[in-house]
C-alpha positions in Angstrom: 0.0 0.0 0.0 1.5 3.4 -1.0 1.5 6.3 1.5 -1.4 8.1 -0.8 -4.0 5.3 -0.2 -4.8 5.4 3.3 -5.5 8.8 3.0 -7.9 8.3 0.7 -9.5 5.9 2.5 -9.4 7.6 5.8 -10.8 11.0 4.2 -14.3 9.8 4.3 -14.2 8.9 7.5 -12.8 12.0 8.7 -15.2 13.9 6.0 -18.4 12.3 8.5 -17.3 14.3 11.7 -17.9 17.5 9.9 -20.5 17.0 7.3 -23.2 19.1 8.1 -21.2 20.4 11.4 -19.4 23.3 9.7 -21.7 25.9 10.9 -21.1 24.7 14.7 -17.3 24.5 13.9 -17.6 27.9 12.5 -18.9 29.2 16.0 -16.6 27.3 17.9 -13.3 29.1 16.1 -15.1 32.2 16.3 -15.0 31.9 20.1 -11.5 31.1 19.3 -11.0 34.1 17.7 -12.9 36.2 20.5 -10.7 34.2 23.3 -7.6 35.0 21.5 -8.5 38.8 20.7 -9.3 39.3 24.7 -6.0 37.6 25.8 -4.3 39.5 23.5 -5.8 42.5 24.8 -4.9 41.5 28.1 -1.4 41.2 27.5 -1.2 44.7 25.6 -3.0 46.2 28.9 0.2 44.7 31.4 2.1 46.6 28.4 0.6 50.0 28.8 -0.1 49.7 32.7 3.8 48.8 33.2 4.5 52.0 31.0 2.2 54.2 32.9 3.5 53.0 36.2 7.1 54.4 34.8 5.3 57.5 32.8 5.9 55.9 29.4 2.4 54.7 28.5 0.5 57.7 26.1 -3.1 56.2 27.9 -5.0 57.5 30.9 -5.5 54.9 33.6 -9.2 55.4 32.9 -8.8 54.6 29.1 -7.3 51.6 30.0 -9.5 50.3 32.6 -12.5 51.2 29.8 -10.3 49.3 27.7 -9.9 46.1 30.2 -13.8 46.1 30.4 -14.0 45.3 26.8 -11.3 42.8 27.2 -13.4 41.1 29.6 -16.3 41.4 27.4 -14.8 39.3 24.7 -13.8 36.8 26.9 -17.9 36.6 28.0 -18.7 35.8 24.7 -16.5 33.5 23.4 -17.9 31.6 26.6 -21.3 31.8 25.5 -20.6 30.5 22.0 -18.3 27.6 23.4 -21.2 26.6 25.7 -23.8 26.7 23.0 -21.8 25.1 20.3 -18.4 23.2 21.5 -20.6 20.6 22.7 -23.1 20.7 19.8 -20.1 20.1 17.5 -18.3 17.2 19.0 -21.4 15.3 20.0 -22.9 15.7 16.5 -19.1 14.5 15.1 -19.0 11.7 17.2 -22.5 10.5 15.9 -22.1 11.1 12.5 -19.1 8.7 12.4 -20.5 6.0 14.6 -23.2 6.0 12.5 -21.0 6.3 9.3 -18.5 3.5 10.4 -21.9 1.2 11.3 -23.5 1.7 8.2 -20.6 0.6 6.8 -20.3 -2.0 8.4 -23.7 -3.3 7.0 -22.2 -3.3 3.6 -20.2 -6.0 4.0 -21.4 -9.4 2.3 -21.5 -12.5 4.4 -18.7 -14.0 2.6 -16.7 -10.8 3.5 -17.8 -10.8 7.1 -17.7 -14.4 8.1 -13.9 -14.9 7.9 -13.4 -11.8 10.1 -12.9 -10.9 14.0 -15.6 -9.1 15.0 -13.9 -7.8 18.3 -11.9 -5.4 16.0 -15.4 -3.4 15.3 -16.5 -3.6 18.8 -13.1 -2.7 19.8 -13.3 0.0 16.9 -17.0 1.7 18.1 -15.9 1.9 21.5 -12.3 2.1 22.8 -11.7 3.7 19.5 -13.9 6.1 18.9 -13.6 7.6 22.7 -10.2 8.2 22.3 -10.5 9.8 18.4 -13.1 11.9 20.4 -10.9 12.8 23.0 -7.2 13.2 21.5 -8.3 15.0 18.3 -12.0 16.1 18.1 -12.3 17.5 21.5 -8.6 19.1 21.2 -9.4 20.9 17.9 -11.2 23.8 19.3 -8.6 24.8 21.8 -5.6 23.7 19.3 -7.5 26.5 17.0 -7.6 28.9 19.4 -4.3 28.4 20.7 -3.0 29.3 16.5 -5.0 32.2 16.7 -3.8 33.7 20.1 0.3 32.4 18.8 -0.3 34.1 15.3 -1.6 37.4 17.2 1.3 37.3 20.1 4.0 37.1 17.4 2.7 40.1 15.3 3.0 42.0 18.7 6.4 40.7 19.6 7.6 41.5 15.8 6.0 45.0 16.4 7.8 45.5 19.6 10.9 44.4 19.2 11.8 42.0 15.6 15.3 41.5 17.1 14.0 39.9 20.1 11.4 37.8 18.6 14.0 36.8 16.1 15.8 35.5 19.4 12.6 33.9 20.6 12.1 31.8 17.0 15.5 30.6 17.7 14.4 29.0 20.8 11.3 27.9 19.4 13.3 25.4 17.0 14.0 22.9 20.1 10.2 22.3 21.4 9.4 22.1 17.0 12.1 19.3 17.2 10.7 17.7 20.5 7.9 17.7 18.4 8.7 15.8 15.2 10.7 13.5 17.2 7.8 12.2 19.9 5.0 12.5 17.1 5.8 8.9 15.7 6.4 7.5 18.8 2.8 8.1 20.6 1.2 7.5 17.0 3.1 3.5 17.6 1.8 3.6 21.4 -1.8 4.5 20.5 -1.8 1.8 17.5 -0.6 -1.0 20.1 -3.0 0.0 23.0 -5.9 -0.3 20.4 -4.8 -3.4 19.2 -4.5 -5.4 23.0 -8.0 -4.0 23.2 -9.3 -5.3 20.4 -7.9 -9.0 21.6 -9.1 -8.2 25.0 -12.5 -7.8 23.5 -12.3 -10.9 21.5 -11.5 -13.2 24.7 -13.8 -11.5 26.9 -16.5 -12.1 24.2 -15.8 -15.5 24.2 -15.6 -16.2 27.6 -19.3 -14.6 28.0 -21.3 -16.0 25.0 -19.3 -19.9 26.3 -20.1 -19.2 29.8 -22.3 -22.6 30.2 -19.0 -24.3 28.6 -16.6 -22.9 30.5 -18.5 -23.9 34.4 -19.4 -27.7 32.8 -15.9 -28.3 31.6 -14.2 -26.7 34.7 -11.9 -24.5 32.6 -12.6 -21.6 35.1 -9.2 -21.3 35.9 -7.4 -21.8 32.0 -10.0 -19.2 31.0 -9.0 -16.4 34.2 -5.1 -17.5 32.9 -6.2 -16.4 29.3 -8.4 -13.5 30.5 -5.0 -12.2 32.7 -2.6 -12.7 30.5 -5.0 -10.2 27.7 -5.8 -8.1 30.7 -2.0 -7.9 31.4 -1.3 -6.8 27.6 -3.6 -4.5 28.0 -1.6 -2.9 30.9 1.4 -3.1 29.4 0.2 -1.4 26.3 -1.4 1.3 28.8 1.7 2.1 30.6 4.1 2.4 27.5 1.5 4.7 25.8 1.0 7.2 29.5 5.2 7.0 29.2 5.1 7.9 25.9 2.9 10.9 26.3 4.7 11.7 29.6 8.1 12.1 27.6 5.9 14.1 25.3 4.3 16.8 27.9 7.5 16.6 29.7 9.7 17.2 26.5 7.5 19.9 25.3 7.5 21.4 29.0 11.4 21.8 29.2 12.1 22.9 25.8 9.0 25.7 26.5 11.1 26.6 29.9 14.3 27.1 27.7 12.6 29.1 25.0 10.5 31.5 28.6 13.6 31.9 30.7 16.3 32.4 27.6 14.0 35.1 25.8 13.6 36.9 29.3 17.1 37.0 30.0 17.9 38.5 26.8 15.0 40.8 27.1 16.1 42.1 30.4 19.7 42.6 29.2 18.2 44.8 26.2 15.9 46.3 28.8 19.4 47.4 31.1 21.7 48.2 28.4 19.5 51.0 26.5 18.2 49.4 23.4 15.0 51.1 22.9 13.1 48.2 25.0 11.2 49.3 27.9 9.9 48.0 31.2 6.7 47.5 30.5 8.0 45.5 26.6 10.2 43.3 28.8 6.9 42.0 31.3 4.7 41.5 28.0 7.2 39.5 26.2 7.2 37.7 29.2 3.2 37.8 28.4 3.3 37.1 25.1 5.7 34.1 25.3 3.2 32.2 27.5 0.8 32.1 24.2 3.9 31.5 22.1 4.4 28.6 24.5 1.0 27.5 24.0 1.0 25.8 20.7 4.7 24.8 21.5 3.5 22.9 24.4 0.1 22.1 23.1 0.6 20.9 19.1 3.2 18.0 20.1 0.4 16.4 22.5 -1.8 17.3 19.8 -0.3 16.2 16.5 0.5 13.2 18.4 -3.3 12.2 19.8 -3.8 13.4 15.9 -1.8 10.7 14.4 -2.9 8.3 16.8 -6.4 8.7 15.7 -5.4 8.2 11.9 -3.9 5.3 12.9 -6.9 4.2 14.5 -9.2 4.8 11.9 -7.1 4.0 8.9 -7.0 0.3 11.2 -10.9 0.3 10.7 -11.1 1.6 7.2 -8.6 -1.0 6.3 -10.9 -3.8 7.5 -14.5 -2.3 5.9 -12.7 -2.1 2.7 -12.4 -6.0 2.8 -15.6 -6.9 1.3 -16.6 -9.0 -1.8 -18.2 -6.9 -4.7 -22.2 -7.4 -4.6 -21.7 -8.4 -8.5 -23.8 -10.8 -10.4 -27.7 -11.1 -12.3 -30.5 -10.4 -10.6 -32.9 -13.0 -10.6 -36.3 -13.2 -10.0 -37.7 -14.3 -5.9 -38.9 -17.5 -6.6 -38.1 -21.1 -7.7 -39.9 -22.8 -10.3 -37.8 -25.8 -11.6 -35.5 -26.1 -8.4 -31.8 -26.2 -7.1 -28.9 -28.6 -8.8 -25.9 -29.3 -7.2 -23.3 -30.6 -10.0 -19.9 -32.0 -8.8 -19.3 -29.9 -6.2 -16.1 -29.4 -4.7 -14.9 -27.8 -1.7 -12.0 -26.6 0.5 -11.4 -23.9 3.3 -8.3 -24.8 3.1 -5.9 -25.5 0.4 -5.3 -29.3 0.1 -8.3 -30.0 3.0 -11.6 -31.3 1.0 -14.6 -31.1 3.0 -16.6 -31.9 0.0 -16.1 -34.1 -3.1 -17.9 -34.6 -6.2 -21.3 -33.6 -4.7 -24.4 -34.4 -6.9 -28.1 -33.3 -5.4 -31.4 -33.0 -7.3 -34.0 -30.4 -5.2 -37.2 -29.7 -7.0 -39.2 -26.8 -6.2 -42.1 -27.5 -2.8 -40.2 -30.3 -2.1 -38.4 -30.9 1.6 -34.9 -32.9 1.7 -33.2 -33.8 4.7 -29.5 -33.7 4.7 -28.2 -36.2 7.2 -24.7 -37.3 8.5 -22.1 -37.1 11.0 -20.3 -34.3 12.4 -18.0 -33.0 10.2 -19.7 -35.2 6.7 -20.0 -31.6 5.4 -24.2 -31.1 5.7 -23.6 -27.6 6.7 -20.9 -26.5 4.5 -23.3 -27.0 1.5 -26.3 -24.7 3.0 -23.4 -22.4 3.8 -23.1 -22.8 0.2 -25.8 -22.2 -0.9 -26.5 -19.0 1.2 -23.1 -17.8 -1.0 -20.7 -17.8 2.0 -18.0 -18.5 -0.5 -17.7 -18.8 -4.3 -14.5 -20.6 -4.3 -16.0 -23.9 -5.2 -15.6 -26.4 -7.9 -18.7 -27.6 -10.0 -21.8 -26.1 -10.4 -24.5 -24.7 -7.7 -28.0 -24.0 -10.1 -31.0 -22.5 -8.9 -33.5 -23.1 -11.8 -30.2 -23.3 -14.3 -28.8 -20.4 -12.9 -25.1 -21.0 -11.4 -24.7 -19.1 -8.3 -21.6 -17.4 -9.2 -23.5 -15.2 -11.8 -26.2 -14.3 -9.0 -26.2 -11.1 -7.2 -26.2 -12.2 -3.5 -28.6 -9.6 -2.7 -30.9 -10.6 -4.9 -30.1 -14.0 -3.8 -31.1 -13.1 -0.2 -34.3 -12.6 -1.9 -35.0 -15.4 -2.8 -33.7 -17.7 0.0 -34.1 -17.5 4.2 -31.9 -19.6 6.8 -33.1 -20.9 10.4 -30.1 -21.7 12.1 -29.2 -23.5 15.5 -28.1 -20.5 17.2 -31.1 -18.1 16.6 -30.2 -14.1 17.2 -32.7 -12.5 19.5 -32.7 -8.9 20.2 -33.5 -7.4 23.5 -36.9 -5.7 22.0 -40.2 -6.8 22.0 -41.7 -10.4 20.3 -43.5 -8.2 17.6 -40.1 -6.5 16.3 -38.0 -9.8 16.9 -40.3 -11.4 14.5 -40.7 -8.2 11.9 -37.1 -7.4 11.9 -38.4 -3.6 13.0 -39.8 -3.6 9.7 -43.0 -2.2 9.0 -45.3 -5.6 7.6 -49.5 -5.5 7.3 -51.0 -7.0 10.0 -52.4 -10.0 7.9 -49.1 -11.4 6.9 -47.4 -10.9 10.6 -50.8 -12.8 11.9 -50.2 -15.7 9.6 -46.4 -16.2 10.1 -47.7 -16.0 14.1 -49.9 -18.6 12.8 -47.7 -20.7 10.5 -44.5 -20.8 13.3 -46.9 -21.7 16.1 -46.2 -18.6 18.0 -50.1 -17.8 18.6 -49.7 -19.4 22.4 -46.8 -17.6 23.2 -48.4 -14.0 21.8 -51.6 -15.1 23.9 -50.0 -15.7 26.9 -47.1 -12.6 27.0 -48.5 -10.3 24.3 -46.3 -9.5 21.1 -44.6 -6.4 23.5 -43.4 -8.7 25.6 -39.3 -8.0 25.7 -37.5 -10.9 24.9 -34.1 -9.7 26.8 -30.3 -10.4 26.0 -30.5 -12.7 23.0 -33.9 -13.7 24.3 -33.1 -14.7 27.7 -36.7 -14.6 28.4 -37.6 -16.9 26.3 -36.9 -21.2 25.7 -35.2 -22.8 22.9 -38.5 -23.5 21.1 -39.4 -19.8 21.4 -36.8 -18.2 19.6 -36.7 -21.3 16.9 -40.4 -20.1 16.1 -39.4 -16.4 16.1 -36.7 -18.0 13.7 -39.1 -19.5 11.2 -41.6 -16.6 11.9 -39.2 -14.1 10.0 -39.0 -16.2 7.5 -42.2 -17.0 7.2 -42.6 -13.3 6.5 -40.1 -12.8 3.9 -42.3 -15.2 2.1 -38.9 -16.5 0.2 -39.5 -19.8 -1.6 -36.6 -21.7 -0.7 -36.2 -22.0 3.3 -33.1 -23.4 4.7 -33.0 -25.3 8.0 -29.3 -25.8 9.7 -29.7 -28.0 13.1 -32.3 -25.5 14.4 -33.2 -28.3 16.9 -29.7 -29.4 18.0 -29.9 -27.9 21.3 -34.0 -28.5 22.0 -35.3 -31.8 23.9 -37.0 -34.3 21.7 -40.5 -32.8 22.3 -40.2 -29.2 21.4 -37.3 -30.5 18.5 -40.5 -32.4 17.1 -43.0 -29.6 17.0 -40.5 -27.0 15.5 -39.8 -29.5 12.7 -43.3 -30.3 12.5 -43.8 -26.7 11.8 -41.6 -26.5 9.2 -42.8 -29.5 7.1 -46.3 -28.1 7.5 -45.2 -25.4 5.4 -46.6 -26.2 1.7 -45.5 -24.2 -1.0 -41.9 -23.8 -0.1 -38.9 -25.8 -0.9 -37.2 -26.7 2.5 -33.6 -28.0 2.4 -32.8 -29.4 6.2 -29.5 -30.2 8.0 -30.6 -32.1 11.4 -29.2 -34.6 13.6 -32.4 -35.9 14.8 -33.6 -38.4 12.8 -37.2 -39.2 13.8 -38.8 -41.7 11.6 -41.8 -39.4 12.0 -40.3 -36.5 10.4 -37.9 -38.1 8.4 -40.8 -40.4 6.4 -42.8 -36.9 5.4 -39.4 -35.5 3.5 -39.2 -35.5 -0.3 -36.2 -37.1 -0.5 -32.9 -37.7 1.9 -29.0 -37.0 1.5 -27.0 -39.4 3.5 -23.2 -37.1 3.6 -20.1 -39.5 4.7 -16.5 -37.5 5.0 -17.7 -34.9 2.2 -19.5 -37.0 -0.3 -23.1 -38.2 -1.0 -22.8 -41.8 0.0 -26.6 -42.6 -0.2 -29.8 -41.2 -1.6 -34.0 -41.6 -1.8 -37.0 -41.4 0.5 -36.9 -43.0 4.0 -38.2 -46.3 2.7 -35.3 -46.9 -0.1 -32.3 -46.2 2.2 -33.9 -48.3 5.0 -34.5 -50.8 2.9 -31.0 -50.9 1.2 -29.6 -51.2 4.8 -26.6 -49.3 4.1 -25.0 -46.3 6.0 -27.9 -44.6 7.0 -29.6 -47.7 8.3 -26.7 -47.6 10.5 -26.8 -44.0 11.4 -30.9 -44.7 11.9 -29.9 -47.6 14.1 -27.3 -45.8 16.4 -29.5 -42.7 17.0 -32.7 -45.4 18.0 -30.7 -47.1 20.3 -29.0 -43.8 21.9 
């Protein structure tokens, strides 16, 4: 990657914090402007007062204390506009990209998303974006102001005395340097600290959604190791970034002192020997080098949390540029002839086959079973056909169509996917099923219907709140809710991936029930449970053995050929 490109793909991001915020920036320099006009004025007042004290100063104590009032008065408004807008500015920045870097997010294609670490967006949307917030948006109002008052003070000093300012820039050169130096350095700091987040994230993720794994194995203490050892990193991380930026307010501080006490000194020795420099010059150069100090002191710290905040957001801009190109023909929502799987081949890893020489026949309204051990490949080929990958050998038709010349949005049209581990937001039943989508009545009372939600509606109400990934509600619940939305979708072609593998037998037979009930759709299922009941009501049954098909028909033919899945039947009967 050449230095140009991630600019260009962090000027977007940086584009959304002040898109439609100029008008509150605009204020919020203004106040600058104000603040640095009435410090300027200040210091110009300790001039003249210092004069008039020694009977230099051509103003009347009374035009300068008129003239201090207005000083004052500036300084009142700049407040006012800072307190109206400051906070209107960051606060609409920080939404802006939040909401810029999510929306984003939901661009990315399921093939392009599946293969990633998700901590590095959480990680991203929170860690990140408080400390982009804090290091460069919520420093760029005071970094302004503190150009302003710096720009002002040296015109003054050049007005005074250009021989002594020239001294002062002389100075200047060794906080500039500190600040070059140390710039790097905290940029590297910040980078690391966000990236031991990010992994801190991931296992503490882990360690919450495995919970019931981790207390029925007894792997409490491996997982506190883990958990310490991130946590550690973390630290570490911390305390080499605070050393960092210590070296960099410390640095900054000293060279600042140098350039104070060598420009008074020289000051004063003008001031003594007779070179047109008066008393009151000497006290506001003094003055005036506390706002020439300012930016020396304040740009390192903030060029550094500036760079630090690229960092972190050419990081994130790096990883939602990874996505696979929506390309492909759209095709029509619904299945006529049905799906053909021709010879397929498939590896997620070079050399590893998970599936070989894969033939399947799937007419449209029928419902096929795909049954197997773990690992025979059952739901790699849903994955499949959902278009989690395109990397596959042979063919994948839906009505002729191969599925590498299909759009996958339009694909996600015409398909819909129950799968074992059903997503439930913490919102009510009604939007859980809807999707927060806006559906008429009629239709969300016949999926209610169809999924065999009406008990559940009767006896909590559809605004019942489900909780954290429906907590408040069983297995069966949220399976129904599962086939619910996708009942309303109304896709033809339903997918079912072991949405009973974690139900007892009971509620694993009405939720499959439920599904084969449904006419009119063509219903492709992956399940472990192999209930003769079920199983007899299928059009047709895949038998997968280490990645191929070894056996194929209704119930009746493969039980009667008393091959591998008379064995697998056998087994599970006598479990």
């Amino acid at each position: 990657m050449n230095k140009k490109e991630p600019q260009a793909l962090r000027r977007p991001f940086i584009k959304e914090l002040f898109r439609n915020n100029r008008f509150n920036l605009a204020m919020t320099v203004l106040a600058a402007l104000l603040g640095a006009a009435a410090q300027l004025v200040i210091s110009w007042l300790i001039k003249e007062v210092a004069d008039l004290i020694s009977g230099d100063s051509l103003y009347s104590f009374g035009t300068l204390l008129l003239i201090a009032g207005g000083g004052f008065a500036l300084f009142a408004l700049a407040w006012m506009l800072d307190r109206v807008f400051l906070s209107e500015f960051r606060a609409k920045a920080m939404k802006q990209y939040r909401e810029y870097v999510f929306d984003r997010l939901m661009e990315k294609g399921i093939q392009a998303f599946s293969g990633e670490n998700t901590s590095l967006y959480i990680s991203a949307l929170s860690n990140d974006v408080n400390t982009i917030e804090q290091d460069f948006v919520g420093k760029l109002q005071s970094t302004i102001q503190v150009g302003i008052t710096f720009v002002g003070a040296l015109g003054m000093m050049l007005w005074y005395s250009p021989l002594l300012t020239l001294i002062a820039i002389g100075f200047s050169l060794i906080p500039i340097l500190v600040s070059v130096v140390l710039g790097d350095k905290a940029a590297k700091a910040e980078k690391n600290l966000s990236d031991q987040k990010e992994s801190y994230t991931g296992i503490l993720k882990d360690a919450l959604a495995g919970f019931p794994v981790i207390k029925s194995f007894k792997a409490e203490q491996s997982i506190t190791r883990l958990h310490g050892r991130s946590s550690e990193s973390v630290a570490d991380a911390s305390r080499k970034r605070t050393r960092v930026n210590v070296m960099v307010g410390y640095s900054s501080g000293i060279a600042g002192a140098v350039l104070q006490f060598g420009v008074f000194f020289v000051a004063a020795a003008l001031a003594l020997s007779g070179k047109g420099i008066t008393a009151g010059t000497a006290i506001v150069f003094v003055q005036l080098l506390n706002y020439v100090l300012g930016p020396i002191q304040t740009f390192p710290v903030f060029f550094a949390g500036m760079k630090a905040s690229f960092s972190l957001i050419d990081k994130l801009a790096e990883a939602l540029r990874k996505n696979v190109p929506d390309e492909g023909e759209t095709v029509a929502p619904d299945l006529t002839s049905g799906i053909s799987i021709r010879d397929l081949s498939f590896a997620y890893e070079e050399g590893k086959s998970v599936l070989n020489d894969i033939d399947m026949e799937m007419k449209a309204g029928g419902c096929y079973a795909l049954v197997g051990g773990s690992g025979s490949g059952k739901s790699t080929i849903l994955n499949l056909l959902m278009a989690s990958s395109r990397d596959y050998r042979g063919e994948i038709l839906y009505d002729g169509k191969e599925l590498k010349t299909v759009s996958a949005s339009s694909l996600y049209e015409l398909v819909s996917i129950i799968q074992q581990n059903v997503f439930v937001f913490n919102s009510t039943i009604r939007n859980n099923i809807t999707m927060f989508s806006d559906f008429p009545e009629e239709e969300i009372e016949r999926a209610i219907r169809l999924s065999g939600l009406s008990g559940l509606i009767r006896e909590k109400g559809e605004d019942y709140l489900c909780g954290e990934n429906g907590s408040g509600l069983s297995g069966g619940e949220r399976q129904r809710i599962s086939i619910a939305r996708a009942l309303l979708r109304k896709t033809p072609v339903l997918f079912v991936d072991e949405a009973t593998a974690s139900l007892d037998a009971e509620t694993s037979f009405e939720v499959l029930d439920a599904i084969l009930k449904l006419d009119g759709y063509t219903r492709i299922i992956v399940t472990h449970d192999l209930d003769e009941s079920i199983l007899r009501r299928c059009t047709g049954l895949f038998a997968l053995k280490n990645g191929v098909v070894s056996e194929q028909g209704s119930f009746s033919e493969l039980m009667e050929q008393k091959g591998y899945f008379y064995s697998l039947y056998t087994v599970a009967q006598g479990a």
